[in-house]
N, C-alpha and C positions, 0 to 999 in steps of 0.2 A: 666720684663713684655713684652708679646706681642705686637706687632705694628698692627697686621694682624686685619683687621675691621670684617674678619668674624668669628674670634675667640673670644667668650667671656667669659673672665672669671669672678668669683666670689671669696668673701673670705670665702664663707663655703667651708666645707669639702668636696662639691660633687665632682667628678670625672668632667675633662674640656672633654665639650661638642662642638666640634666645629658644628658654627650655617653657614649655607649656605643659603644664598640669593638666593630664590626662582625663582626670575626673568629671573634672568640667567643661569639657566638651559636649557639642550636641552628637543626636546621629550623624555617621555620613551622610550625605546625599549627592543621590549617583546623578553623574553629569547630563547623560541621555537616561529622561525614563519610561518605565517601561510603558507599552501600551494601554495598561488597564488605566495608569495612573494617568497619564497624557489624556486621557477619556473623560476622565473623573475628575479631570483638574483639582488633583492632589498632590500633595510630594510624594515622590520616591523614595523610600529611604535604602539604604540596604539590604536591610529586614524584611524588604516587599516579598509577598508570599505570592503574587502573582508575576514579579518581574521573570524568573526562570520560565515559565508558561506562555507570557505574552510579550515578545521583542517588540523594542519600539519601530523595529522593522515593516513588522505586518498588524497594523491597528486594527484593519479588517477581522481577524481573528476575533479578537476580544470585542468588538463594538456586534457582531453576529452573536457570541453566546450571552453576550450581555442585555442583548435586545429580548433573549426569550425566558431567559432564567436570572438577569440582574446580577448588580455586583455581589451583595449579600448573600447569596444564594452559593453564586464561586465559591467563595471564599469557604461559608460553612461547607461545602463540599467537600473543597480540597482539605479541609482541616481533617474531617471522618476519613479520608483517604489515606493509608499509608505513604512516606513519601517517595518509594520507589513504582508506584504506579499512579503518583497525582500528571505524568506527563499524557498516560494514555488516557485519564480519564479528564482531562482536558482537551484533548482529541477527539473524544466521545460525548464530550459537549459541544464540543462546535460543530460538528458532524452532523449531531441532535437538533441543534440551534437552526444551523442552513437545513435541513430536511422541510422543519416544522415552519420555517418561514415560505420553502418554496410549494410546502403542503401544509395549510393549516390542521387539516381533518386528521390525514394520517397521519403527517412526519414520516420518522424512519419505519415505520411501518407500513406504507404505502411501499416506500423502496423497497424492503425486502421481499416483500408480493410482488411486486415487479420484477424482482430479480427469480422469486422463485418460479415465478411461470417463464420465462424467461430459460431459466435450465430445463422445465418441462418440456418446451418446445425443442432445446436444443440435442434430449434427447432421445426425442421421436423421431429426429432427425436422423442421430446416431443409428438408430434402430432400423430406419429405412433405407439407408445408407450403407448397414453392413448387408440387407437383405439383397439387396443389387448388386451387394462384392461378390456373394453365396451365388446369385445366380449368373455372374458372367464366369463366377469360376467352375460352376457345373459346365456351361457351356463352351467352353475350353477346354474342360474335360470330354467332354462328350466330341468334339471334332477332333482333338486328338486322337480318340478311340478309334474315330470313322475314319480319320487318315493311315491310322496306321493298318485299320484292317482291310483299306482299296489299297496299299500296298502290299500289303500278303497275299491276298487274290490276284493281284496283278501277277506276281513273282510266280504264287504256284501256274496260272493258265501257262506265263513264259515256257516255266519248264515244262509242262504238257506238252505245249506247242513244240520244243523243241527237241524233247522224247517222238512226238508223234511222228514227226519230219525225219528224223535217223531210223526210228524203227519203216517206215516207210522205206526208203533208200535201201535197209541192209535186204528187207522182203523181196524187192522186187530186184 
């Protein structure tokens, strides 16, 4: 018989199960990790507070916000962060992160000036655009009008003419 306390066995037929005391185990550690950790050349454990934020999928993600605000920075971030909104504000880091790297001066700040003159322009456009609808549709109205009215000129001269041509006939 075994001496070992984590091995138990029985006298049925099943196959020995050895039992491991739970206690004493380490963390998991997850088999692919995630990106920050893969960066950082750390373990991943479980408990990674950035694994749900940064798949080991896309490193680029986290190696971009990491470049402009660091891993410590994450971290205490997403800590202040509720965790039903640490996904957008993770989003709104790396957003942040690529703006400020492709603009050091402005960042997202530059974009959105860009974006807002940008709708400026788009709707002066709008503006000049509806003014050009406004004036071909007067002018559609207005040739409407004047067709319909060499129509009614036409029709009354007709009957003129052709009052004038009977009365003509019945006189003579």
């Amino acid at each position: 018989m075994s001496t070992d306390p984590s091995i138990s066995l029985t006298s049925s037929p099943l196959p020995v199960i050895p039992r491991l005391i739970s206690s004493s185990l380490p963390p998991l550690v997850v088999l692919s990790p995630c990106a920050a950790c893969k960066i950082l050349r750390r373990r991943c454990a479980d408990t990674c507070m950035l694994a749900p934020y940064f798949p080991p999928t896309d490193p680029l993600k986290f190696t971009t916000a990491h470049r402009v605000f660091g891993a410590s920075n994450i971290i205490k971030l997403l800590q202040d962060v509720p965790e039903t909104q640490r996904a957008d504000a993770v989003n709104s880091m790396v957003y942040e992160a690529d703006a400020r790297i492709r603009d050091p001066v402005y960042g997202c700040a530059g974009s959105v000036c860009q974006l807002q003159k940008q709708v400026n322009e788009l709707k002066m456009q709008l503006a000049r655009t509806q003014a050009d609808l406004i004036n071909v549709q007067t002018q559609y109205a207005n040739l409407i009008a004047f067709v319909y009215m060499e129509m009614t000129t036409d029709k009354q001269q007709d009957n003129t003419s052709v009052h004038g041509i009977a009365l003509d006939t019945i006189m003579n």
